[in-house]
N, C-alpha and C positions, 0 to 999 in steps of 0.2 A: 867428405869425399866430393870430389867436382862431380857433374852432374853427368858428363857421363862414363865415367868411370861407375857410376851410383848405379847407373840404367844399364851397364853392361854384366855387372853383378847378379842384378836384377833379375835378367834375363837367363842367366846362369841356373841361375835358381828355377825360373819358370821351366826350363830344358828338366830340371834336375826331377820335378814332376812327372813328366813325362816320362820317363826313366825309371816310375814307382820308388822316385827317392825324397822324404819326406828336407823339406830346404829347412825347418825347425831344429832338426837334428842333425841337417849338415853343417848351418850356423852354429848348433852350440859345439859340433866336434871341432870346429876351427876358432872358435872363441869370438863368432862374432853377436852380436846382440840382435836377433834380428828383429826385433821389434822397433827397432830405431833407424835400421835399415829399411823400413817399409815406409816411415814419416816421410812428410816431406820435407821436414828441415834438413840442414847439411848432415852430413856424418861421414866418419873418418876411419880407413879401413889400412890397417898397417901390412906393407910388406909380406909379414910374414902372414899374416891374416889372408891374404889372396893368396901366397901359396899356398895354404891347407887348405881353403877351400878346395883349387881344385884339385889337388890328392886325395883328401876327403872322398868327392865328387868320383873319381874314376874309382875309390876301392867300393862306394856302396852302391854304384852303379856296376860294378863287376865289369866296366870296359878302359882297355888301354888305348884304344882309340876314342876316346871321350871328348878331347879337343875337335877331331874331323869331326865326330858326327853332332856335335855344338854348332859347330861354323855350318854343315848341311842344313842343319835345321832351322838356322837363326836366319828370320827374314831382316833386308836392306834397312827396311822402314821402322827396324826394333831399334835401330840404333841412330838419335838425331841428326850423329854427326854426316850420316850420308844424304839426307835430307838439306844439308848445307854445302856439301858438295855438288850435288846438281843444281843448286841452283845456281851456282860460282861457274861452273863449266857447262863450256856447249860441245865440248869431244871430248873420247874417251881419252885421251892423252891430258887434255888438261885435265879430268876428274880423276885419274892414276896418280898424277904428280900431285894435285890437291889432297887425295887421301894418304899418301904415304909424307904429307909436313902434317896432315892430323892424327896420324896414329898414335901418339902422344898424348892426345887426351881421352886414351884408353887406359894404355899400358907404359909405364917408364921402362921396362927392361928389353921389349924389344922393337927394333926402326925396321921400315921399309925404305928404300931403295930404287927408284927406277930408272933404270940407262936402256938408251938406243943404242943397239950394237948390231953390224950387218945387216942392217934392215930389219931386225927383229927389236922384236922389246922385252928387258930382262928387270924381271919385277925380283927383287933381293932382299932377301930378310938377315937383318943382325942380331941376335942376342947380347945382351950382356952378363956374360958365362961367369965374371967376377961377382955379381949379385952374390950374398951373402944369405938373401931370405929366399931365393927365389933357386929351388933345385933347377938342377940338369932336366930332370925328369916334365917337371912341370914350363921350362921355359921349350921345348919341345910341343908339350900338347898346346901351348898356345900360340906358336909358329904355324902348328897345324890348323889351328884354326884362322888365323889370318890368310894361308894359302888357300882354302875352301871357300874361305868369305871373299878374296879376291875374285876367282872364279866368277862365284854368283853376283858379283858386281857388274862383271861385266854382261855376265847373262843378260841382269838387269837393266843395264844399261844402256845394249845399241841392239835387242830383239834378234840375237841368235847365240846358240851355244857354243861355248868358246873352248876349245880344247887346245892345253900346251903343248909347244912343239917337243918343249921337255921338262922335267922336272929332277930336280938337285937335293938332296936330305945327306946329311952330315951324319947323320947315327949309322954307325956302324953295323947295327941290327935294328934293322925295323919292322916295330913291332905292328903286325898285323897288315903285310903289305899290299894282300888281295884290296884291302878295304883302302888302301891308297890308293891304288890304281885303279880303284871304282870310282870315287871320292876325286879324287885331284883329274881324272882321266889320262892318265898318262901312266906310265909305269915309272918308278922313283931311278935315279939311279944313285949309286953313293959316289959323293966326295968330298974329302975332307974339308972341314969350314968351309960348307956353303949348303943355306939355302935357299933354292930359287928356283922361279919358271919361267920358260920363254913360251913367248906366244909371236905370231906373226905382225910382224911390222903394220902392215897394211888395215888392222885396229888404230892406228893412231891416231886418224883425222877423224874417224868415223861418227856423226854427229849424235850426241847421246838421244835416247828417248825419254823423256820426263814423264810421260802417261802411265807405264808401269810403276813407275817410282808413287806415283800416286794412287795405283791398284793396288800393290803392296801394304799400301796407307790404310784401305779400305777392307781389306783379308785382314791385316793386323786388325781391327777394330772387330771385324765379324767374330774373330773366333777368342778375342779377350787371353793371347794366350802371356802373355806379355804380365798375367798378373799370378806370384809366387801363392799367394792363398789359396788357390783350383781345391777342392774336395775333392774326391776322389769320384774319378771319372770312369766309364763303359769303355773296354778297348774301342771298343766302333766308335765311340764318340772321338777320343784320341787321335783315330786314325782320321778321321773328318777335319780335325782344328789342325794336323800335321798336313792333308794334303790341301787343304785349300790353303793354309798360310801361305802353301809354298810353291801356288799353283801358275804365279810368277814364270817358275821354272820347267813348266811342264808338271802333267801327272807322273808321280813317282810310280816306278812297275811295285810290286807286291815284296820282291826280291830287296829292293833297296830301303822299300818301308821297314823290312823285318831286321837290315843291318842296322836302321835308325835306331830301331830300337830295342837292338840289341839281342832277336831271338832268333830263330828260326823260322822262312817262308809258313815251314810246316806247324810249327808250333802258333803265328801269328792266325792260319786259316782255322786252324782247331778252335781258339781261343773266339773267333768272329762265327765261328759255326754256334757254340755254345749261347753267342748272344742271337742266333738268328737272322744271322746275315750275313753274307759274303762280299770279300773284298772287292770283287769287278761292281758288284751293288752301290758301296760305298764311290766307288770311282769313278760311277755313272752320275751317280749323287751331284757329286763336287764337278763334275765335268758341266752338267747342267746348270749350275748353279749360274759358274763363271763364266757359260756359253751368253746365259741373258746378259748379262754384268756386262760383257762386252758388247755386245749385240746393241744394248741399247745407250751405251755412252758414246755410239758413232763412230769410236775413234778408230775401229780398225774395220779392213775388209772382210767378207766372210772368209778367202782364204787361207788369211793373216790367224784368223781367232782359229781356225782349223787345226793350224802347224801348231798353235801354241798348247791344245791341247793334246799333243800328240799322236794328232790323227795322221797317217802315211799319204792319203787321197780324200781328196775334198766329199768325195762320193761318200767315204766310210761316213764319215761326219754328217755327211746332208742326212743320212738316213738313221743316224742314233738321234739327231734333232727332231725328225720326224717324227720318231718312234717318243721321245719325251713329251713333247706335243703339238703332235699334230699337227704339226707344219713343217715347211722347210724351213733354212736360217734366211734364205734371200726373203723369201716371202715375211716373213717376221720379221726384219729388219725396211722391210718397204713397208707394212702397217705401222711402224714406229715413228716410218718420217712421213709419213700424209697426213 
């Protein structure tokens, strides 16, 4: 299997943890070997091999939105090939047209698409519905997942959240569509053969950021999530390696951590109450963490690292830094450079 097709698998599996789904027994229900999948020499993954995975995958994880909430979870930096598109592209327009000639060395069954149309840009997904190994079913969860990972590319990309003017899905009934229009931001609408987003034009030029793409790099390293062997982990721990992976994109609220992972807000606070701790805890946790992580790489303004943590008013922020310690950011960030 090319390599990263091998690391995209990989990563599957790492999600499928997360998920309290053991990847040993999701390999052996799809017949793949995973002990050889773990090597670092080649290895070769048939067709039909990937599609039970992820069928597999959504029935013992009990989610039919399994594809979105993959692409939510799965950081830029898990996958190398984005790591080769920034650094090929200096706008978001070249690194769209780059990633949609690379999606190929993912997946053979479905293409991306990108046209300038009315001043917008319409990002287009193909399937190939003739595929023989590869259901209706599962060529769907992984259209979803490339429209979610589109998204968070560009999040990633040029330092603001991107929301489609629209969104296009082809299934006649879509399953689970609250969690698409959480998920995609926008509400889906149907039409036949076609899927796609449009987003505003005026994305096109706009000069990527590389810095994140390297933060990414360094959250993927922190929280090791990237590796299928994990034991079994503390939900607080889980919820920690979920929201700093992803802290790229802003703190996830509590609401969309428990659709990640598949339960209820309410069931997700019970389960962190039993461990002794509360999600704004953990939130404040990670918040700090990546408050220093920026603070002291220079590279942004205080704020810049404000917004990104989802603070509404620089005020909020100055005074939860305070309250962590005992300073402000501006003052901690002027002992950094003297």
């Amino acid at each position: 299997m090319e390599d990263y097709k091998k690391q995209f698998v990989l990563n599957m599996l790492a999600y499928a943890v997360q998920r309290d789904v053991s990847p040993k027994q999701l390999c052996k229900l799809s017949g793949v070997d995973f002990k050889a999948l773990k090597s670092k020499g080649e290895f070769i993954i048939t067709p039909k091999q990937f599609n039970d995975l992820w069928l597999n995958a959504m029935h013992l994880a009990n989610d039919q939105a399994f594809g979105l909430h993959f692409g939510e979870s799965l950081q830029l930096a898990a996958l190398g090939v984005v790591g080769q598109i920034i650094q090929a592209s200096k706008t978001t327009g070249e690194a769209l047209t780059l990633a949609a000639q690379s999606i190929h060395l993912i997946t053979d069954v479905v293409s991306m698409e990108v046209i300038r149309k009315n001043k917008n840009i319409i990002v287009q997904f193909h399937a190939d519905m003739n595929s023989q190994d590869t259901n209706t079913e599962v060529l769907h969860q992984l259209i979803g997942f490339f429209m979610v990972f589109t998204i968070h590319e560009l999040d990633g990309l040029i330092f603001k959240k991107i929301k489609p003017l629209k969104v296009r899905c082809s299934m006649n009934k879509l399953v689970a569509p609250d969690e698409y229009e959480r998920i995609l931001r926008c509400r889906p609408q149907h039409k036949a053969d076609d899927f796609s987003m449009e987003f505003n034009g005026q994305i096109w030029d706009e000069p990527i950021i590389t810095a994140n793409y390297e933060l990414q790099s360094h959250l993927l390293r922190m929280t090791g999530k990237n590796k299928p062997e994990q034991k079994e982990m503390l939900m607080s721990e889980r919820i920690v390696n979920h929201l700093t992976a992803n802290a790229y994109l802003g703190i996830a609220t509590l609401e969309e951590t428990a659709s990640n992972f598949n339960i209820s807000p309410r069931t997700l606070q019970r389960k962190l109450h039993e461990e002794g701790v509360s999600y704004q805890q953990l939130a404040d946790s990670v918040r700090k963490s990546i408050a220093l992580h920026y603070l002291q790489s220079g590279n942004y303004p205080v704020k810049e690292i404000s917004y990104i943590l989802g603070y509404n008013e620089l005020s909020a922020f100055t005074r939860a830094f305070k309250r962590w310690t005992g300073t402000t950011p501006v003052d901690y960030q002027k002992k950094r450079n003297d």
